[in-house]
Structures are given as C-alpha cells and as structure tokens.
C-alpha positions as semicolon CSV with decimal commas, in nm:
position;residue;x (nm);y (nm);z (nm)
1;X;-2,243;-0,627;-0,814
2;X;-1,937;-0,540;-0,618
3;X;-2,104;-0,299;-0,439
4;X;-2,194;-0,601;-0,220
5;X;-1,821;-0,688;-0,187
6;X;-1,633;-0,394;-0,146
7;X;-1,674;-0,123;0,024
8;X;-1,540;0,201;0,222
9;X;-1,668;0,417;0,492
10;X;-1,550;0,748;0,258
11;X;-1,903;0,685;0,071
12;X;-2,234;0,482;0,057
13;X;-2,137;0,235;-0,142
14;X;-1,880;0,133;-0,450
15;X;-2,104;0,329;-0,722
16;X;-2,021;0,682;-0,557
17;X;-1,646;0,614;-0,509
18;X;-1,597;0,498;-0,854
19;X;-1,743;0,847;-0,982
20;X;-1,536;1,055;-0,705
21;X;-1,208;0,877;-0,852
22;X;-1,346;0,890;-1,210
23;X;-1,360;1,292;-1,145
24;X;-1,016;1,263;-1,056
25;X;-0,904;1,087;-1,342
26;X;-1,062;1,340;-1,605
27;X;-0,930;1,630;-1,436
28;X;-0,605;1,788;-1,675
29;X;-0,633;2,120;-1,610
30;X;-0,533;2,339;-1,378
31;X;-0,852;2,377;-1,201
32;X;-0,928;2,047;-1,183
33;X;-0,622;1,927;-1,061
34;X;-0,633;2,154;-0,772
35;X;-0,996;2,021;-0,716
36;X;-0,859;1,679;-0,735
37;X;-0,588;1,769;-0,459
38;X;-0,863;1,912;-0,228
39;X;-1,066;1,584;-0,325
40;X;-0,789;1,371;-0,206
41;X;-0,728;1,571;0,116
42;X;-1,077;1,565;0,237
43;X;-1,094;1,172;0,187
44;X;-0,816;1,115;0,401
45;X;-0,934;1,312;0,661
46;X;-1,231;1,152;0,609
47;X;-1,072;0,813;0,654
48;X;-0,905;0,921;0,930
49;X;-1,161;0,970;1,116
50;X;-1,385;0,671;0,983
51;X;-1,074;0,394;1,052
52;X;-1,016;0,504;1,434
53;X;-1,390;0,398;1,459
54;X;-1,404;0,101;1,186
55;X;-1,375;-0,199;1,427
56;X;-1,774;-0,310;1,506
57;X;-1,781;-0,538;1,752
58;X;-1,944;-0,861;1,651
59;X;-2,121;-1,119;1,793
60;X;-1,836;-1,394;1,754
61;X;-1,491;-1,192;1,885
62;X;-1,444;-0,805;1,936
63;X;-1,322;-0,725;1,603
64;X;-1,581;-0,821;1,348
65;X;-1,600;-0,736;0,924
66;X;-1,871;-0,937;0,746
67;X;-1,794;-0,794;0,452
68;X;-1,429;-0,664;0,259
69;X;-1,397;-0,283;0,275
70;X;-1,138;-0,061;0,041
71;X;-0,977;0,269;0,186
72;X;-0,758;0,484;-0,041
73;X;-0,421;0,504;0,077
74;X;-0,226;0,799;-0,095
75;X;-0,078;0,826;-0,470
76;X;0,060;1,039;-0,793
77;X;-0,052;1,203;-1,072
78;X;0,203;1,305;-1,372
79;X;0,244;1,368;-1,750
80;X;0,465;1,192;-2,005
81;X;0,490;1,265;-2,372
82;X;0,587;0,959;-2,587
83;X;0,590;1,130;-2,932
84;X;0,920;1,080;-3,119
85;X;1,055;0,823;-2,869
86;X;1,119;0,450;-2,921
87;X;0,834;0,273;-2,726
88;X;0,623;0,045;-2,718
89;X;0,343;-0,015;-2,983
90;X;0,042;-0,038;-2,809
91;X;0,085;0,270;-2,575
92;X;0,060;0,455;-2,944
93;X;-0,183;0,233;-3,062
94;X;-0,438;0,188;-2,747
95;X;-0,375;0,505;-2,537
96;X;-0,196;0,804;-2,706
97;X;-0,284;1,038;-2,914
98;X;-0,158;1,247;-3,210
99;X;0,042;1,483;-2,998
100;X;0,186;1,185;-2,809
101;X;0,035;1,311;-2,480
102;X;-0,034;1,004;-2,162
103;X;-0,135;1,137;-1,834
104;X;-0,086;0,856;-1,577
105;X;-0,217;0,806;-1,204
106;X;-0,073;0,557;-0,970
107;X;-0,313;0,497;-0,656
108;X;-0,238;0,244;-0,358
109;X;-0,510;0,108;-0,119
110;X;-0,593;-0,122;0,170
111;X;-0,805;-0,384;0,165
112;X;-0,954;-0,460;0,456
113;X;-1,068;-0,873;0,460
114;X;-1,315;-1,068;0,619
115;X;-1,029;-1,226;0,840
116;X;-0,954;-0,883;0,982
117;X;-0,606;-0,853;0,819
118;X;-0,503;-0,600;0,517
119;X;-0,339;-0,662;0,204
120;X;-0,187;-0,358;-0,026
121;X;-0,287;-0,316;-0,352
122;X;-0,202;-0,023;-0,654
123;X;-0,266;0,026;-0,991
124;X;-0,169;0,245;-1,268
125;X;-0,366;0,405;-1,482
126;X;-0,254;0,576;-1,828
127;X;-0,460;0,772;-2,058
128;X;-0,463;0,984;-2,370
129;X;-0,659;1,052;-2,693
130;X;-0,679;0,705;-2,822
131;X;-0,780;0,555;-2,464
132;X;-0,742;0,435;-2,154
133;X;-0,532;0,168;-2,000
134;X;-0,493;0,017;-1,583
135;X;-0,238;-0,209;-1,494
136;X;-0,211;-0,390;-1,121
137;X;0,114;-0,359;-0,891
138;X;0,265;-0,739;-0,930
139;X;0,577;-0,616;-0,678
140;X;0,854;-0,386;-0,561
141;X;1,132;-0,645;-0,670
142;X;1,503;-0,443;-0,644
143;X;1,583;-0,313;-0,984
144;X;1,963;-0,469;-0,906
145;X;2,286;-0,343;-0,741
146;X;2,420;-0,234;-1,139
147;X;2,091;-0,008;-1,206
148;X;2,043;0,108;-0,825
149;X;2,406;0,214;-0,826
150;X;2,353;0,392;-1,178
151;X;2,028;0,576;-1,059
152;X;2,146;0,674;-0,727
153;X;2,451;0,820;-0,890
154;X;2,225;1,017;-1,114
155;X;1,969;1,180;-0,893
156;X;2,129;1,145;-0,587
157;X;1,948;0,930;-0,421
158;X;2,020;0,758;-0,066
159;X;1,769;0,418;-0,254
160;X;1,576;0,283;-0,528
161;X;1,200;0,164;-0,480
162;X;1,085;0,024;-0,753
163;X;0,706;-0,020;-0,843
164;X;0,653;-0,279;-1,168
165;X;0,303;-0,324;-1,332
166;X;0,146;-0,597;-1,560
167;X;-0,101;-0,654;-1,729
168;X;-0,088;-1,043;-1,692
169;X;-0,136;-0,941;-1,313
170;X;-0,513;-0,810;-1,435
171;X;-0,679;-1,118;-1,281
172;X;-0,556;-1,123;-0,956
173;X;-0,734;-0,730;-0,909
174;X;-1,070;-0,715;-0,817
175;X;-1,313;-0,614;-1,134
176;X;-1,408;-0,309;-0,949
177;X;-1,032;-0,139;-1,041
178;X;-1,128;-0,190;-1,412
179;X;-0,767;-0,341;-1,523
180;X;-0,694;-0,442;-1,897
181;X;-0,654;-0,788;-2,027
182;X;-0,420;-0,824;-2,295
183;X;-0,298;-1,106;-2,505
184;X;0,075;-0,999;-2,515
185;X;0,193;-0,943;-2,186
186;X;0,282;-0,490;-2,149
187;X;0,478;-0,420;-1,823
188;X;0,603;-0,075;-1,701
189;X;0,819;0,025;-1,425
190;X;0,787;0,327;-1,167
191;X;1,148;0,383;-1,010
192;X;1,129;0,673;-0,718
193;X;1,452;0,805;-0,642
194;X;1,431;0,873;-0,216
195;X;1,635;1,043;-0,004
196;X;1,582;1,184;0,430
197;X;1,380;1,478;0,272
198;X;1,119;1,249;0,104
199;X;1,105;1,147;-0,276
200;X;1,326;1,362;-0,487
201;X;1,313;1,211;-0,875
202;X;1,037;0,949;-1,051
203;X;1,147;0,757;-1,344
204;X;0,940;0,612;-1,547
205;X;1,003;0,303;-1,764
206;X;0,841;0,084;-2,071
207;X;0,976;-0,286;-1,989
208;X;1,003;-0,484;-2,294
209;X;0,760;-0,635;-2,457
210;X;0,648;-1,008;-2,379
211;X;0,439;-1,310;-2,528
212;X;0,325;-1,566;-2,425
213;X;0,435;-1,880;-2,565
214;X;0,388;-2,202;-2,485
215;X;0,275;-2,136;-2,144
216;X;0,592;-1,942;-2,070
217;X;0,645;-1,534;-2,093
218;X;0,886;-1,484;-2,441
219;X;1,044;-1,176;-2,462
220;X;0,993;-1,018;-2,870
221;X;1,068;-0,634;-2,721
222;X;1,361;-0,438;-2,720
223;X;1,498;-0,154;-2,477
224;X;1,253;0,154;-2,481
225;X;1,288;0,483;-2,438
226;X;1,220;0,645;-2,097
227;X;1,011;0,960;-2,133
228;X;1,047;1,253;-1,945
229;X;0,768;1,314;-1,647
230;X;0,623;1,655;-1,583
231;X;0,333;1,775;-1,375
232;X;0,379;1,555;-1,088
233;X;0,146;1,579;-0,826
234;X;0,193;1,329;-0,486
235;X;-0,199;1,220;-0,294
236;X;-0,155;1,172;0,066
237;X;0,198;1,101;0,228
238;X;0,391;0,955;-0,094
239;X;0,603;1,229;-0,121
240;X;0,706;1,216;0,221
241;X;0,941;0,996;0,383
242;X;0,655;0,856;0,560
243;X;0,611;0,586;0,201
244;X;0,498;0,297;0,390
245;X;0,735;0,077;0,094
246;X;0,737;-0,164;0,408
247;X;0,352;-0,289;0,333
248;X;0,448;-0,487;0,017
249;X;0,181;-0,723;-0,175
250;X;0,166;-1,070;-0,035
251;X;0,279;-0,925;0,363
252;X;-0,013;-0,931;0,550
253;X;-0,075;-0,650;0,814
254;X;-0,342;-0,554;1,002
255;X;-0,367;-0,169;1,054
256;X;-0,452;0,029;0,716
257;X;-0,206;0,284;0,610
258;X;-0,389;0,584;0,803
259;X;-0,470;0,400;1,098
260;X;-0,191;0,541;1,342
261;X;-0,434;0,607;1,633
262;X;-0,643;0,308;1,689
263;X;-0,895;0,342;1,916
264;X;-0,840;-0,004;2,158
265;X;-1,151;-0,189;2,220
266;X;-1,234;-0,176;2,564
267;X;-1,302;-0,597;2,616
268;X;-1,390;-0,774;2,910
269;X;-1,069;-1,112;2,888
270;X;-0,824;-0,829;2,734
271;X;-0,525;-0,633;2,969
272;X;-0,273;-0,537;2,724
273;X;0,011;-0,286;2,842
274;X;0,352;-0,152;2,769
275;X;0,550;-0,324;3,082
276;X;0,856;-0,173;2,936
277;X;1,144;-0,108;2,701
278;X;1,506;-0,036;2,591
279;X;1,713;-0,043;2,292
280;X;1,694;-0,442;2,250
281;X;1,370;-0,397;2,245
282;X;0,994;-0,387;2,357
283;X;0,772;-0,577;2,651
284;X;0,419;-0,595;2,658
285;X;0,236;-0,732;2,913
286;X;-0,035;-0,996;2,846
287;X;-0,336;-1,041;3,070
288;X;-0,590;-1,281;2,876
289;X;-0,873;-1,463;2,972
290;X;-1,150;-1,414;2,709
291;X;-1,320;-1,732;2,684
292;X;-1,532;-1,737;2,401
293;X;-1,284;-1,817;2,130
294;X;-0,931;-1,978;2,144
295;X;-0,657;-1,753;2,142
296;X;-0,344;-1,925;1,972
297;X;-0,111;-1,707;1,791
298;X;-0,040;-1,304;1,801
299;X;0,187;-1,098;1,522
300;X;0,327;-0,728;1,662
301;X;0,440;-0,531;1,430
302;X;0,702;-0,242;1,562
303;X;0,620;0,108;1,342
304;X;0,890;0,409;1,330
305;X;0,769;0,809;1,353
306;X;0,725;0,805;0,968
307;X;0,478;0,477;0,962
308;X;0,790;0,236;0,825
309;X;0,722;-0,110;0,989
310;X;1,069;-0,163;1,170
311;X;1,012;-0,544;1,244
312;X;0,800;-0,792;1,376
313;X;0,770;-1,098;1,594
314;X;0,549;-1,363;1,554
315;X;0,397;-1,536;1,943
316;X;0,230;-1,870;1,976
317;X;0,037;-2,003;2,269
318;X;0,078;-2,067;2,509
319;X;0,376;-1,800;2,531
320;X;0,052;-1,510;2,527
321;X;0,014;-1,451;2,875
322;X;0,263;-1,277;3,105
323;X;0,503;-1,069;2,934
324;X;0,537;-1,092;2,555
325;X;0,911;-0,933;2,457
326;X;0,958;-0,811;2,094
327;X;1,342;-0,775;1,992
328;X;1,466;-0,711;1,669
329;X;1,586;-1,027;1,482
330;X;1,898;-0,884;1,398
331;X;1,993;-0,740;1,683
332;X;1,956;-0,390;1,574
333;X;1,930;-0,144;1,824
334;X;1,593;0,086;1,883
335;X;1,686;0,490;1,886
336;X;1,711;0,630;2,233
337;X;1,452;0,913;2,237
338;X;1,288;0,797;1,978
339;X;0,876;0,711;1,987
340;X;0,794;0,340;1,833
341;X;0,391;0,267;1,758
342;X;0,334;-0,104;1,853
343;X;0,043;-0,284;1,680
344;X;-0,083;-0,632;1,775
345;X;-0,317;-0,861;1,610
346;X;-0,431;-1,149;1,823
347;X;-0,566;-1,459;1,653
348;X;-0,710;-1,787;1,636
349;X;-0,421;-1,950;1,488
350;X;-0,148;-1,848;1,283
351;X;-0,214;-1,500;1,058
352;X;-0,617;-1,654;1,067
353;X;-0,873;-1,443;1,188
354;X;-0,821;-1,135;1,386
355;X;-1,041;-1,151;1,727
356;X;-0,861;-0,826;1,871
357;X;-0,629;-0,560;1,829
358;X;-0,432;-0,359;2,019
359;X;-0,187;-0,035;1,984
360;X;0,006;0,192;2,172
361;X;0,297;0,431;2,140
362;X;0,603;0,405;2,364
363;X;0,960;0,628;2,394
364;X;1,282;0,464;2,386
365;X;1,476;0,572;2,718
C-alpha cells in the first residue's frame, strides 16, 4: 500500500526499489559487492538528474508534490564479528550466527513532503545466519567532551559524529523501511572519526541494554564489547568531507542531499538575484508580486563547496521585497575566494508550504 505514499523518480514505484535495495542487502561477496557499488553509482546519477527536474508546477503555486517521494542519499556497508565478545543477547540470539558473523548497512535518505520541505532519515540494518534486524536513526547527539577527547586522541581525528539507533524509534519510520519492534528497548551507536581528508575510522558500539518499566526506559545492561569493523564500503559522498552531518532529523530543509544545481522555475511574480556580497555576508534582491497566494515568510539556507549548511536566516513579510541580507548570527566571517550555494524556500507562513524556490552560487570577493 505504500506504493501510493512513497515514492522516487529512480523507479516506477516502491515495489521495484525495495527489490533493487534488497539486491544490495544480499550481496557478501566480492562480486556482488562490486555490483552493489555500481548499483549505488548509477542511482545517484540517476537522481541527479531526476531532482534538477523534480519540481512540477501545480495548479495552486509553482512548486507542487501531491504525493511524498523518497530519494536515496548515500551510505556504508561493513562487517563485524561478535563471536567471543561480551555483547548483547539478542544480536546472538536474533541475528548471528554460529561463526558470529553480522554484516551491517547504514543508508540515509530524503524525504520529500507534501509541504515541499525535506526531512532526513537513516536506518541500520544488521544481518547474519539467525536473521535480520533494522533500526531507525533517533539522532546525532555529541557522544561528550570525555569520550570525544578519548576517540580523537585515538584515531586522530579533528571530530566525533555520532549516529545512535533504536529500536523504540521503529514507529516513527515509515513501514516501507521494514524496522523491528522489540519489547526491550536494543540501541547501537555508529561513531565516525573525521578529519579535512574525509572519514578516517568507524566505531561501532552495542549501548546497553534497556526496559521498559513503568513507562520509563530502565537500564538492566552492562558495558559491551566493541567489535572490530572490516570490509567497509562508503555509497555516495559519506566518505568524503562533503557528509552533509548538518541535515540532522527534526531540521527541516528544503533541497535533497543531491540537489546542488536546481533548476529555478522560470515564474511570472518571481525576480530573485544575487545584489551582492562580502565577508559579513550575502544580499539578495527580492522582486515579488505573484498574486495568487500570500507570500509571508522565506528561510535561506547558506551551503559551503562540500554541501555543509553554513547558516541560515529566517525573513518575514513584509521584509521580502527589496533586498533581503543574510549574515551569519555569530558574526563569523565568509572565506574570501571562496564559492557559497544559496538556497531559498519561500512560503506561506512560517516553515508551511513551499510555493517557490530559488538557488544560486556566488564568490566571496
């Protein structure tokens, strides 16, 4: 039934990309993991070229979806091996084997909504012998200045990003994703060690065990083991510095994670320009007069050469015509030289629905 739901422009309909993924996920060997890699590389290209032309126009406003859409953004593939090491019970019981084998996949997406804007979404998927078990992203909470300090030191790291996964988060994930439900509450933690050059360790964790008592979370668990990873293989831009860690669930945005070089809709009401910029900042100049629906609020979102979101500033009418300046809140300065994307989402009221978008790219003198 969610074929009526979601969808994505890399295939017909939901049916088709669950069996591309699925083919994915089987793959161990060394031929099908180099399949999978050429698998991944074609969809992206694929939904490059489907996103710069994903906007239909509508009958109500210039950027129109009557219906939620799902584009793969990038993600990892590796190998742990749990035998012998102190871990949790029901990774033994419900996923490995004998020979203590897991292979694990962590994917990210956008989801494109009816209101225009994207949410991020990932889940992790481990598997072995004894079955198969998918977990939703909750958050990328700091690990804390103790542990950061203590992995940094390690692996010799510039940061920490840290990716944690639940399943008491299954119910907030569409069905189409397939997450488990469990009584006891398993969590596991994905640390990647980053540096200028892109990611250069991944550490995974088992997070102790929880219950769930009296409507509150009860931890019976104790410290696990963390097993070695091997075989890691990076989908898409995740092993570049290009991570994107600034698209974080619950932060709306309204680009998806490929969509660098959006085609503007050419709209009769809409002038939108670069009028100018400097180190303080950006100006963008406003010329608006589309009629058909209020325009009352616009969000611009300032994107660095590797696809980090820098900042963004948040405009209410009637401040939307003439010149709309974006500075950095803190007074940070913009790189002299440097080339800044600048995406804006203009609205009916305050992050509600998207009636049009607009990007360019602009160099710092």
């Amino acid at each position: 039934m969610f074929e009526k739901f979601y969808t994505t422009k890399m295939s017909t309909n939901g049916r088709e990309l669950r069996l591309r993924f699925e083919k994915i996920r089987r793959g161990r060997g060394r031929f099908t993991r180099l399949a999978g890699s050429v698998m991944a590389a074609v969809m992206l290209i694929t939904l490059t070229c489907a996103t710069i032309a994903m906007a239909a126009v509508g009958t109500d406003r210039p950027e129109h979806w009557d219906r939620e859409e799902l584009y793969f953004a990038d993600g990892l593939n590796f190998d742990i091996n749990i035998k012998g090491l102190n871990v949790p019970e029901y990774i033994k019981r419900d996923v490995a084997g004998a020979d203590g084998a897991v292979h694990c996949e962590f994917r990210r997406y956008d989801m494109r909504r009816t209101d225009g804007f994207t949410d991020f979404a990932g889940v992790l998927s481990l598997s072995g012998d004894s079955g198969t078990m998918t977990m939703p992203w909750i958050n990328n909470m700091s690990v804390g200045p103790d542990r950061e300090a203590e992995l940094i030191n390690k692996y010799g790291a510039e940061s920490i990003t840290s990716y944690f996964f639940s399943t008491d988060g299954a119910g907030t994930m569409p069905e189409y994703f397939g997450c488990t439900a469990t009584e006891d509450v398993h969590r596991i933690s994905i640390y990647f060690a980053v540096a200028q050059n892109g990611i250069k360790n991944v550490i995974f964790s088992f997070d102790p065990e929880y219950i769930v008592k009296d409507l509150r979370q009860v931890n019976i668990g104790q410290n696990m083991d963390s097993p070695e990873i091997s075989n890691i293989e990076f989908l898409g831009g995740m092993g570049d510095t290009a991570l994107s860690f600034g698209k974080t669930l619950g932060v709306k945005v309204f680009n998806t994670y490929e969509q660098r070089y959006y085609k503007n809709l050419s709209v009769d009401g809409f002038d939108v320009r670069i009028d100018g910029a400097d180190e303080n900042g950006i100006s963008v100049r406003n010329d608006i007069s589309f009629a058909d629906i209020p325009i009352r609020f616009a969000i611009a979102e300032i994107y660095d050469g590797d696809n980090n979101r820098i900042f963004y500033n948040n405009v209410y009418d009637p401040d939307l015509s003439g010149i709309m300046r974006i500075d950095h809140p803190n007074d940070e300065k913009l790189v002299s030289g440097k080339t800044y994307r600048v995406d804006i989402a203009y609205c009916t009221g305050a992050m509600e629905t998207i009636i049009y978008r607009w990007q360019d790219y602009v160099t710092i003198p």
